[in-house]
Each structure stands twice: as C-alpha cells, then as structure tokens.
C-alpha positions, 0 to 999 in steps of 0.5 A: 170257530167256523163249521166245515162240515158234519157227519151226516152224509147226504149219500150223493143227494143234492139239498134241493131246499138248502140251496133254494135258501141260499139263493133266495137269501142272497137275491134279497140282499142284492136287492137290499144294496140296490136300493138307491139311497138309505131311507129307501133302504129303511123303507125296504126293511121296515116294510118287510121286516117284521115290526111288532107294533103292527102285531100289537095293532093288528093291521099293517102300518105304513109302509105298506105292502101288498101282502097281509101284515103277517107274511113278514114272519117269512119275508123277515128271514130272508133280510139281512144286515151285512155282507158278514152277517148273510155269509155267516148265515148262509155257512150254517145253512150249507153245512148244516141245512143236508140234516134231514136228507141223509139215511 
C-alpha cells in the first residue's frame, strides 16, 4: 500500500525542512550515478556510509574522508541503493515529513 496523503493539514504552510531533504537526498543520488565506474562507487559508499568497524577502532579507515569518522551517522542517510529505494523513501518523507508543522 503506497501513502497519499494524512490528516494533518499544514494550514498552507510549505515543509521548508521536508523539501531540503528531498533535494539533498536526490543530489547525492545523482552523485551516486556519476561515479564513473563501480569501485568508485563502492569507494563513494564505503567512504560515506557508515561502517561499524571504523567505530569498534574508533578512527577512520581508508577510505578517508575529510571529516571526522562520525559524521557518517548523517552523510549515511542521504545514500541510497536504487531509483526505487530513494522514491519509496522520499514518498514518506513528503507525505509524512509536514507532521510538526500543522496547528
């Protein structure tokens, strides 16, 4: 069953936040399919994907990024598999994502 729509009116007021996600999330998937072959892809992913063994060692593994090792707790869920896992995603997100902004 696909979601179209809630209850919760937003009253005419835009999900400034909810749209910033929608567009980030498909600017990194755009940069997913740019990659030029698939081990630049794995190393796109395994670079800012979160990967457990570099919490168990506490300190980033290669490949490296310029940011600290944590900060893929948030890159992370911008990454995305398939054309259908980010419009399944990004469906939620758009019907539910106005929650907090109705009265």
């Amino acid at each position: 069953m696909l979601p179209i729509g809630d209850e919760r009116s937003r009253g005419g007021r835009r999900a400034v936040v909810t749209t910033a996600l929608v567009l980030a999330s498909i600017a990194v998937f755009v940069l997913e399919l740019g990659r030029p072959s698939l081990e630049a892809l794995e190393s796109f992913l395994r670079s800012w994907g979160v990967v457990p063994r570099e919490y168990a060692a506490g300190r980033d593994l290669a490949p490296y990024i310029p940011l600290p090792y944590w900060v893929t707790l948030l890159t992370s869920m911008f990454l995305h598999g398939s054309l259908v896992h980010l419009g399944g995603n990004m469906l939620y997100l758009w019907v539910f994502g106005d929650a907090g902004c109705g009265s």
